[in-house]
C-alpha beads as a LAMMPS data file, in Angstrom:
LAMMPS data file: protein, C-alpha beads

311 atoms
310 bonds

1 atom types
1 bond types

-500.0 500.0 xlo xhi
-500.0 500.0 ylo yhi
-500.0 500.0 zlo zhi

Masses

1 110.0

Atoms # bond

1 1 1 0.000 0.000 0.000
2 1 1 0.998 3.659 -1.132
3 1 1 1.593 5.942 1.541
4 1 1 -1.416 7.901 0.286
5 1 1 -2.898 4.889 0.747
6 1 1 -2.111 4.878 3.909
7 1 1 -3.427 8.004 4.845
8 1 1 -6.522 7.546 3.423
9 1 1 -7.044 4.019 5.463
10 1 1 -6.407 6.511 8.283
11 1 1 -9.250 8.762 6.993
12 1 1 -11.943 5.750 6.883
13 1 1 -11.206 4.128 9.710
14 1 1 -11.628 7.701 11.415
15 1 1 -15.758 7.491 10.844
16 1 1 -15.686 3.921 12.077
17 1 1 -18.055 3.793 14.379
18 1 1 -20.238 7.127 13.657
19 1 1 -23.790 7.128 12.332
20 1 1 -23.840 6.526 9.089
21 1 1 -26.531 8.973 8.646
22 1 1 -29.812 10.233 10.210
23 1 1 -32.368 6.853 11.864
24 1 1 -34.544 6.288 9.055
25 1 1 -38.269 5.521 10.103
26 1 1 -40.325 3.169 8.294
27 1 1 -42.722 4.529 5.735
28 1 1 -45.200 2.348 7.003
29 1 1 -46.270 -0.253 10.047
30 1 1 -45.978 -3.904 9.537
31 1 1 -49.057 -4.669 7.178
32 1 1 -50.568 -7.582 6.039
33 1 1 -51.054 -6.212 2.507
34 1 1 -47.131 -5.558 2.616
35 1 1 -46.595 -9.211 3.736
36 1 1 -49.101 -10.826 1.156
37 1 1 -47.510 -8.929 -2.080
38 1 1 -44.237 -10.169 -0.262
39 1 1 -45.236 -13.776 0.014
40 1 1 -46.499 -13.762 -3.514
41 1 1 -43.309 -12.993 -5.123
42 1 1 -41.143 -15.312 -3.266
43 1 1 -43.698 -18.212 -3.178
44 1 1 -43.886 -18.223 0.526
45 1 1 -47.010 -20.357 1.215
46 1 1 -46.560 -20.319 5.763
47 1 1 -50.293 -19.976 6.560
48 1 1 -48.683 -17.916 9.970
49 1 1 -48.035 -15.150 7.389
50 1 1 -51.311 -14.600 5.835
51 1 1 -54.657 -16.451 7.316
52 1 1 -55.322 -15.181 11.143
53 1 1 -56.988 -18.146 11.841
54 1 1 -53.708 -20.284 11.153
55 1 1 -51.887 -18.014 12.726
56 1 1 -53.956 -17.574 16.006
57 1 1 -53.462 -21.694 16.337
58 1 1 -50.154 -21.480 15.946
59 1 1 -46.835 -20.632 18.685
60 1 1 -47.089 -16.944 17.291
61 1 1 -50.516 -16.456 18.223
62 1 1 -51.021 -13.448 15.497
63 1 1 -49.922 -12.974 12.032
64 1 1 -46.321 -12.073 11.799
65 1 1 -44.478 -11.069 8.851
66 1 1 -41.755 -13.172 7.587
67 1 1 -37.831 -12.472 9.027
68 1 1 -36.379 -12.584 5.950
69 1 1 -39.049 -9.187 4.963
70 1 1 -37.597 -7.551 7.396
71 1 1 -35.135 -4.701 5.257
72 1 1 -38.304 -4.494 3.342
73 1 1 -40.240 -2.151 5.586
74 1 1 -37.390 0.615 6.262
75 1 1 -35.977 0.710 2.308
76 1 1 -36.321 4.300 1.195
77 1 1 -37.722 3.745 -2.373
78 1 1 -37.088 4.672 -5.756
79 1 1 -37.161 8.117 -4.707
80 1 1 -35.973 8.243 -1.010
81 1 1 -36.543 11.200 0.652
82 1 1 -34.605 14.443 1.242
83 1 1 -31.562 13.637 3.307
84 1 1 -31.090 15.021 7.117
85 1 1 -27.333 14.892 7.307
86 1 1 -24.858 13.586 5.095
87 1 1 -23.737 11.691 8.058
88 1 1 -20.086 9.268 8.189
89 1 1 -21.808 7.484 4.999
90 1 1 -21.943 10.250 2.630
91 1 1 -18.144 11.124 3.753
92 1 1 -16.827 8.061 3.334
93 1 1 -17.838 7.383 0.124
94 1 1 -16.998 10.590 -0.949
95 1 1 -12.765 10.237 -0.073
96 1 1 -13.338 6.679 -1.651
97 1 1 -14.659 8.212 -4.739
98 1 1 -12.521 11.003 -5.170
99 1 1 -9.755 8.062 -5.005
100 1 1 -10.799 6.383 -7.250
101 1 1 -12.816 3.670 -6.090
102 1 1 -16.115 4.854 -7.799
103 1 1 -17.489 1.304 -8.723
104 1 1 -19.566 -0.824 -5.825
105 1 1 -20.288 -4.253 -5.497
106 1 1 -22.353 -5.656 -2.390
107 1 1 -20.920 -8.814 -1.169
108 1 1 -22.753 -10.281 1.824
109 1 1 -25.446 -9.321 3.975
110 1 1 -25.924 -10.949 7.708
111 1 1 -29.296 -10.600 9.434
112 1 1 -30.106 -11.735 13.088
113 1 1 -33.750 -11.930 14.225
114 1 1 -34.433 -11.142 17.927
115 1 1 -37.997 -12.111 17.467
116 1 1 -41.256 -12.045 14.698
117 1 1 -42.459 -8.741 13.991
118 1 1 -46.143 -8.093 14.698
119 1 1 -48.898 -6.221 12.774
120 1 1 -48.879 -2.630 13.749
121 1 1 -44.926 -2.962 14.844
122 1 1 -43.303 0.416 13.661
123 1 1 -39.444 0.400 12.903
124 1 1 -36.648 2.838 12.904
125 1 1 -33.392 1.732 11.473
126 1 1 -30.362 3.294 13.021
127 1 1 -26.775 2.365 10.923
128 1 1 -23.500 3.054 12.039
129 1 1 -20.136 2.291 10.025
130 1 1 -18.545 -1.045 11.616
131 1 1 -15.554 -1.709 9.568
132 1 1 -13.042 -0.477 6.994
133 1 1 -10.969 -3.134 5.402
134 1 1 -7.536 -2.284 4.041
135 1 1 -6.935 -2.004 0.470
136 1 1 -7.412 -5.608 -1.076
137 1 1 -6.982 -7.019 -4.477
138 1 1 -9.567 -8.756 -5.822
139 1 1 -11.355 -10.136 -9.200
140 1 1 -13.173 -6.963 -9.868
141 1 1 -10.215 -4.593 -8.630
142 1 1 -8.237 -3.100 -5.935
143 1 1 -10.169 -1.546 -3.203
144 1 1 -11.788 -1.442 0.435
145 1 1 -14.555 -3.573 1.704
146 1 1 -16.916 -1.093 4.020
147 1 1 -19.342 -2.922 6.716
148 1 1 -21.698 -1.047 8.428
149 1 1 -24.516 -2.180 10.891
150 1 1 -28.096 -1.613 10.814
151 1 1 -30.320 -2.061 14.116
152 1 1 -33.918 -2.435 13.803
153 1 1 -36.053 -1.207 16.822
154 1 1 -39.572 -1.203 17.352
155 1 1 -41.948 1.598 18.536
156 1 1 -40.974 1.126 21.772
157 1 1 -37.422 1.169 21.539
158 1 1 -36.930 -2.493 21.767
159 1 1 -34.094 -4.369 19.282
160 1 1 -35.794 -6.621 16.983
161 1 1 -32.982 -7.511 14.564
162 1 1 -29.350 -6.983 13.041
163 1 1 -28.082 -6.725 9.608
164 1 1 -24.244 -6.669 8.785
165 1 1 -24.156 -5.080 5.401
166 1 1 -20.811 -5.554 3.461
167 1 1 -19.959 -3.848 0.134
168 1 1 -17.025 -3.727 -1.906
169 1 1 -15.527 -0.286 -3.342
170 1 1 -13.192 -0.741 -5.896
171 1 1 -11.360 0.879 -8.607
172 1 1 -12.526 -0.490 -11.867
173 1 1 -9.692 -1.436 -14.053
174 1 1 -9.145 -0.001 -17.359
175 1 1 -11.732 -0.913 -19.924
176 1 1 -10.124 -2.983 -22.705
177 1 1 -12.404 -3.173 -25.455
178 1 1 -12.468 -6.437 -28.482
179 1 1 -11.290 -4.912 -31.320
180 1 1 -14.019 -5.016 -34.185
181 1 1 -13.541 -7.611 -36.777
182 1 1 -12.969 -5.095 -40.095
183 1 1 -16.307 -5.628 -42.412
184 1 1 -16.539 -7.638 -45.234
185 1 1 -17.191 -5.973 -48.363
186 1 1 -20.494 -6.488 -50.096
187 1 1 -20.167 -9.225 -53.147
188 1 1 -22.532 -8.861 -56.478
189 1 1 -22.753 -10.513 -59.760
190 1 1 -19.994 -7.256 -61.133
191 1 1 -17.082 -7.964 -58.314
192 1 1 -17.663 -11.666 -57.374
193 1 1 -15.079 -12.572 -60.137
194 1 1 -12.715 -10.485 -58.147
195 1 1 -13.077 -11.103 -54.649
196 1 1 -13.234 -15.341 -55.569
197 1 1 -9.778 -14.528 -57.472
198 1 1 -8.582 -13.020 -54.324
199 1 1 -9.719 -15.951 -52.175
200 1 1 -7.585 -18.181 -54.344
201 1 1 -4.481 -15.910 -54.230
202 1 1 -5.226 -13.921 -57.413
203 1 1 -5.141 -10.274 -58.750
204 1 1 -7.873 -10.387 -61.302
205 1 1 -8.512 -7.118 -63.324
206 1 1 -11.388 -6.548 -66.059
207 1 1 -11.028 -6.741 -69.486
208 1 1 -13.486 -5.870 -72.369
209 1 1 -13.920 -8.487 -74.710
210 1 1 -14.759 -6.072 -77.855
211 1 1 -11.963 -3.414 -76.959
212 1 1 -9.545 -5.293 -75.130
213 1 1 -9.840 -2.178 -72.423
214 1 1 -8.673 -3.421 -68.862
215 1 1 -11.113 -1.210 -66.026
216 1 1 -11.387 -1.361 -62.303
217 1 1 -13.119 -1.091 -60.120
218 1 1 -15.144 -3.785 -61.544
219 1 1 -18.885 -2.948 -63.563
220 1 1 -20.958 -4.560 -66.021
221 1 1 -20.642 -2.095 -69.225
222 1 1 -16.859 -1.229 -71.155
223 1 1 -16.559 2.760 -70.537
224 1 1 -14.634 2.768 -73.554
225 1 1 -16.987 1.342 -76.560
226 1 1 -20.391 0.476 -74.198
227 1 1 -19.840 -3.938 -74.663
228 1 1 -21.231 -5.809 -71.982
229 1 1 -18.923 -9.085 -72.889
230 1 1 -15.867 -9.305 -70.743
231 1 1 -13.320 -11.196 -69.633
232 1 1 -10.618 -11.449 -67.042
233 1 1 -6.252 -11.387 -66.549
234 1 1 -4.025 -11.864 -64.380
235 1 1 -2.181 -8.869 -62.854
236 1 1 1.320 -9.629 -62.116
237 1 1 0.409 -7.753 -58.510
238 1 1 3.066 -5.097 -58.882
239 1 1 3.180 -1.714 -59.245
240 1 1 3.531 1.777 -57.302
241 1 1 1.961 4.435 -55.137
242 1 1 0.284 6.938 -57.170
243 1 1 -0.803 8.399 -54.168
244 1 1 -1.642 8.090 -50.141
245 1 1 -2.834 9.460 -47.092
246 1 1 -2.653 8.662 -43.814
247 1 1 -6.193 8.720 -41.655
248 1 1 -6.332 10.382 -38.199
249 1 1 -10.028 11.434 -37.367
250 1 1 -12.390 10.194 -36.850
251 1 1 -10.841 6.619 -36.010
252 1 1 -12.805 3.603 -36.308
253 1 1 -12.328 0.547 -34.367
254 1 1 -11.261 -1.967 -36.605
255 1 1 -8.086 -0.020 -37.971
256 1 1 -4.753 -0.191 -36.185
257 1 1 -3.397 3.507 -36.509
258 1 1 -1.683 4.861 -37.860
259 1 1 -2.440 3.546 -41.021
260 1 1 -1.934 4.181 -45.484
261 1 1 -4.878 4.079 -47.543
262 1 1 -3.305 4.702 -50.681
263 1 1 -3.987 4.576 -54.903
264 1 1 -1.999 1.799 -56.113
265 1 1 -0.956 2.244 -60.066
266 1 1 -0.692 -1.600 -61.255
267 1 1 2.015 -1.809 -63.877
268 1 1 -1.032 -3.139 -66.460
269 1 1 -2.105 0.368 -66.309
270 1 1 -5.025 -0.054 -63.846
271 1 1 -5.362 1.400 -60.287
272 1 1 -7.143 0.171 -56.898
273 1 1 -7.503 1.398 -53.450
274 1 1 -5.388 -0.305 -51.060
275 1 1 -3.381 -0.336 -47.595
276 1 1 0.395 -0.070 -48.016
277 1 1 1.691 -2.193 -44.865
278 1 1 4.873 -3.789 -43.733
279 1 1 6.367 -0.292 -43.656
280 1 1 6.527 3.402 -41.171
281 1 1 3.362 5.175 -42.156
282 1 1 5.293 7.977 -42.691
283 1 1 8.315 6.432 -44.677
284 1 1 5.531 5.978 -47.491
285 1 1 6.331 7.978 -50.654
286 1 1 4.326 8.643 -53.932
287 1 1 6.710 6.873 -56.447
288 1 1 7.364 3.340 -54.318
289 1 1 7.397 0.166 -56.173
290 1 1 4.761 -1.750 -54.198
291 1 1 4.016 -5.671 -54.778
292 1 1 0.334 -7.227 -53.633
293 1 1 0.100 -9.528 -50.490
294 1 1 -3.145 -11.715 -49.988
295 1 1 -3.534 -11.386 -46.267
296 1 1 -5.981 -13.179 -44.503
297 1 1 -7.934 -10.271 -41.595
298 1 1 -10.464 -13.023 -40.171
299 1 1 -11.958 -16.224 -41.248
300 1 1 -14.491 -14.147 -43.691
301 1 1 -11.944 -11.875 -45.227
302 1 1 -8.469 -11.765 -47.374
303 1 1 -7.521 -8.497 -48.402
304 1 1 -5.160 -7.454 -51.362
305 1 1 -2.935 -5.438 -49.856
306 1 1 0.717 -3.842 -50.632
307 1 1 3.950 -3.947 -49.270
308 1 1 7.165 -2.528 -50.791
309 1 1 8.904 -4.398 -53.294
310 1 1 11.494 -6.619 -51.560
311 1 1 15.529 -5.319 -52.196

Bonds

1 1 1 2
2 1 2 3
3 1 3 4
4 1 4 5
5 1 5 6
6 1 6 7
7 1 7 8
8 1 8 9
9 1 9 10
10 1 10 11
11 1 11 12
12 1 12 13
13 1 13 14
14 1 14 15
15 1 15 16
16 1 16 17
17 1 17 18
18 1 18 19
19 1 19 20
20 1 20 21
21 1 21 22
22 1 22 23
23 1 23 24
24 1 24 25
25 1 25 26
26 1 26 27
27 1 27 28
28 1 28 29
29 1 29 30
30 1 30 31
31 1 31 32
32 1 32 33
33 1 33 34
34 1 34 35
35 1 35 36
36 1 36 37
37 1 37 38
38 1 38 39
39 1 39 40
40 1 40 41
41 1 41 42
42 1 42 43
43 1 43 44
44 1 44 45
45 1 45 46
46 1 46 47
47 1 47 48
48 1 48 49
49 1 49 50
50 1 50 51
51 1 51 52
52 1 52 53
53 1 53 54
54 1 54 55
55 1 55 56
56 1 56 57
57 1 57 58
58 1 58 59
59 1 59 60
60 1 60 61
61 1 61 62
62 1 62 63
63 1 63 64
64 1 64 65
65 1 65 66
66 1 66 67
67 1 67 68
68 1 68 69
69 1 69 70
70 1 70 71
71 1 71 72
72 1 72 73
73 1 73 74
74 1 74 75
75 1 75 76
76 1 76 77
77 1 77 78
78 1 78 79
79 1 79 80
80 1 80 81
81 1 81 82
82 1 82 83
83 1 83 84
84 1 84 85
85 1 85 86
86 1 86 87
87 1 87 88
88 1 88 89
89 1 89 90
90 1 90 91
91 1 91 92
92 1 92 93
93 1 93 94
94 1 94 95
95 1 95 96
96 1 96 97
97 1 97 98
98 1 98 99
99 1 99 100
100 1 100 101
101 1 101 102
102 1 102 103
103 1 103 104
104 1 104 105
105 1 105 106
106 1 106 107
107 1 107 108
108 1 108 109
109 1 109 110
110 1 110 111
111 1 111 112
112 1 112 113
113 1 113 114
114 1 114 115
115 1 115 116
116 1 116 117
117 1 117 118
118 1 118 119
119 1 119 120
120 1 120 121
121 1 121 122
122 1 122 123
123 1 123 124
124 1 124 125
125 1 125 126
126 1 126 127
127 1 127 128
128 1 128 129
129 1 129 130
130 1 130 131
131 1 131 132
132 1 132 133
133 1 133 134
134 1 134 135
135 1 135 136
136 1 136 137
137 1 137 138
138 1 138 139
139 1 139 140
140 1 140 141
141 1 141 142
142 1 142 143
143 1 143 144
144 1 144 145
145 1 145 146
146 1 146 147
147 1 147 148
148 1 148 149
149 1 149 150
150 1 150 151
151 1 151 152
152 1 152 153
153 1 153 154
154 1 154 155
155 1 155 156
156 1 156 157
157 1 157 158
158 1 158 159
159 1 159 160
160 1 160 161
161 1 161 162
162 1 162 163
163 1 163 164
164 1 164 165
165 1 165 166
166 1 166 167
167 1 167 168
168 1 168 169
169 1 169 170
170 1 170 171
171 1 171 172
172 1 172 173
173 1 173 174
174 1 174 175
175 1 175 176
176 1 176 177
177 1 177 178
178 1 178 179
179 1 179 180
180 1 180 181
181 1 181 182
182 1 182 183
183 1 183 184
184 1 184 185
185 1 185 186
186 1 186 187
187 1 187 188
188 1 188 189
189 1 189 190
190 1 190 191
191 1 191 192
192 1 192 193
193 1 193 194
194 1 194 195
195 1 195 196
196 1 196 197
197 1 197 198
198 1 198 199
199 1 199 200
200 1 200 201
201 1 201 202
202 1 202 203
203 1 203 204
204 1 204 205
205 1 205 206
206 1 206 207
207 1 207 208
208 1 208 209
209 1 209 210
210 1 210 211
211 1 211 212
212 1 212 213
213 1 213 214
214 1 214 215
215 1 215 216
216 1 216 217
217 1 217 218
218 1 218 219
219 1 219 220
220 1 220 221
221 1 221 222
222 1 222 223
223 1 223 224
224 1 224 225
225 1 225 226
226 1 226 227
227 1 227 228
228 1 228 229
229 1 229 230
230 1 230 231
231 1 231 232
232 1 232 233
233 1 233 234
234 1 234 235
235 1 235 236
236 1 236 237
237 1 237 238
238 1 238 239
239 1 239 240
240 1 240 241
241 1 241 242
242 1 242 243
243 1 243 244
244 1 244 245
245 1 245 246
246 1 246 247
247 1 247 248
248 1 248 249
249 1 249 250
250 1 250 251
251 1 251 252
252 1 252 253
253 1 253 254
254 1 254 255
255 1 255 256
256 1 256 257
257 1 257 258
258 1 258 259
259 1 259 260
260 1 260 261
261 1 261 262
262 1 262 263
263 1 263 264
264 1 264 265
265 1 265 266
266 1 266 267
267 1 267 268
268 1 268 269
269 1 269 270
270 1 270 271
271 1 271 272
272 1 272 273
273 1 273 274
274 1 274 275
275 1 275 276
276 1 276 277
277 1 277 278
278 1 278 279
279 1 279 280
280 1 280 281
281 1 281 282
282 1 282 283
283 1 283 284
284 1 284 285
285 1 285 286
286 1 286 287
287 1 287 288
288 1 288 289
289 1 289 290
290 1 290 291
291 1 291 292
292 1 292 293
293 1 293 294
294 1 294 295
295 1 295 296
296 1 296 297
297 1 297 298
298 1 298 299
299 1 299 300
300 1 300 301
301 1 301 302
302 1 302 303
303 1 303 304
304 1 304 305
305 1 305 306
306 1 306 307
307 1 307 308
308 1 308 309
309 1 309 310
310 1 310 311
């Protein structure tokens, strides 16, 4: 542990023991309705719970409200209401926060039932901070586990139960996000010819079957004399930047940057868009002889792409 660390352990363990804010009063007495809508969602069937006449023959005498309800009645709500006091809670979250531990987890909860609450029983919840853990390492992160301690009394001041509350502040660790796979580029009855000559390892470039024209990017009519009959060859797969530029903004996840996107000049007189790789970025120059590599990106995709020509 840092010493800063240190001397905010010191810091914590300073409020153990204080309030952790101002005794909270339950909204509302212990209510049957309350118990049945409770007993409905867990699947609790104890006749004690909701039929009087159960209840009366039983040890209890009375309906009583299940033990494990028992948070239930003093939780604040959706919307809990104005605070009295930041109190040792508010604090002590606050130096964990501006520390860095701004991401909770809660890790156990411990209740201990002094007896059944009663219809009509009214509660006040009183919690104090018991315990400050040092730093600790664990799955999530590196940070403090905080404990406080919640007593439940009963209009008449009596302790009806105990709940140990434990959660764990940490500070989450740097997000690492999966690097997108780059997208595949749409295939059509004009380019299929090129990207299956690509899958087998081959530069394929259009040529016109009346004119003898070669054209890319691929398409289905000769810009030279208007034929629709074509054919294909083989490009030897070298040639040279014509010209480049190197991306900065806005970036896009499934580039590694910096990166060339560059016009490559094929010595049959054709050009493409392309990446130059296997070189600086920045040691890229209009002019460089440039041969084609098939590389494979994922299990969907091989690009043609360029690196210089070998010495």
């Amino acid at each position: 542990m840092s010493d800063d660390g240190g001397a905010l352990l010191e810091k914590l363990r300073g409020l153990v023991g204080k309030p952790a804010g101002a005794p909270f009063r339950a909204w509302d007495e212990v209510n049957q309705p309350m118990i049945r809508h409770w007993c409905d969602a867990v699947g609790d069937t104890n006749p004690i719970y909701t039929d009087p006449s159960a209840a009366a023959a039983s040890v209890h005498g009375q309906v009583v409200a299940p033990p494990t309800m028992l948070q239930a009645w003093t939780m604040r709500g959706l919307v809990p209401p104005p605070s009295e006091g930041g109190g040792a809670q508010a604090e002590l979250m606050g130096l964990l926060d501006a520390a860095g531990f701004t991401s909770v987890v809660a890790t156990n909860c411990e209740q201990e039932y002094e007896r059944y609450l009663h219809l009509g029983d009214d509660l006040t919840a009183e919690q104090v901070i018991e315990d400050v853990s040092p730093e600790k390492k664990t799955g999530l992160g590196v940070g403090h586990f905080v404990t406080t301690r919640t007593e439940f009394r009963d209009q008449n001041g009596e302790l009806v139960a105990t709940m140990r509350f434990r959660i764990l502040k940490f500070r989450p660790p740097e997000k690492t996000e999966p690097k997108a796979p780059r997208p595949v580029p749409p295939r059509n009855q004009d380019n299929a010819f090129f990207w299956e000559g690509v899958d087998r390892g081959e530069l394929l470039i259009q040529r016109c079957s009346a004119c003898g024209q070669l054209r890319h990017p691929p398409r289905p009519m000769c810009p030279n004399c208007q034929a629709l009959e074509w054919d294909t060859v083989q490009s030897s797969g070298k040639g040279e930047v014509f010209s480049f530029i190197i991306p900065h903004y806005p970036q896009v996840p499934f580039f590694d940057y910096p990166y060339v996107v560059a016009v490559i000049a094929l010595e049959e007189g054709t050009r493409l868009i392309s990446n130059v790789i296997d070189i600086d970025p920045h040691a890229v120059e209009v002019g460089m002889p440039v041969e084609v590599k098939f590389v494979k990106v994922h299990d969907e995709l091989t690009l043609p792409l360029f690196a210089p020509v070998s010495a």
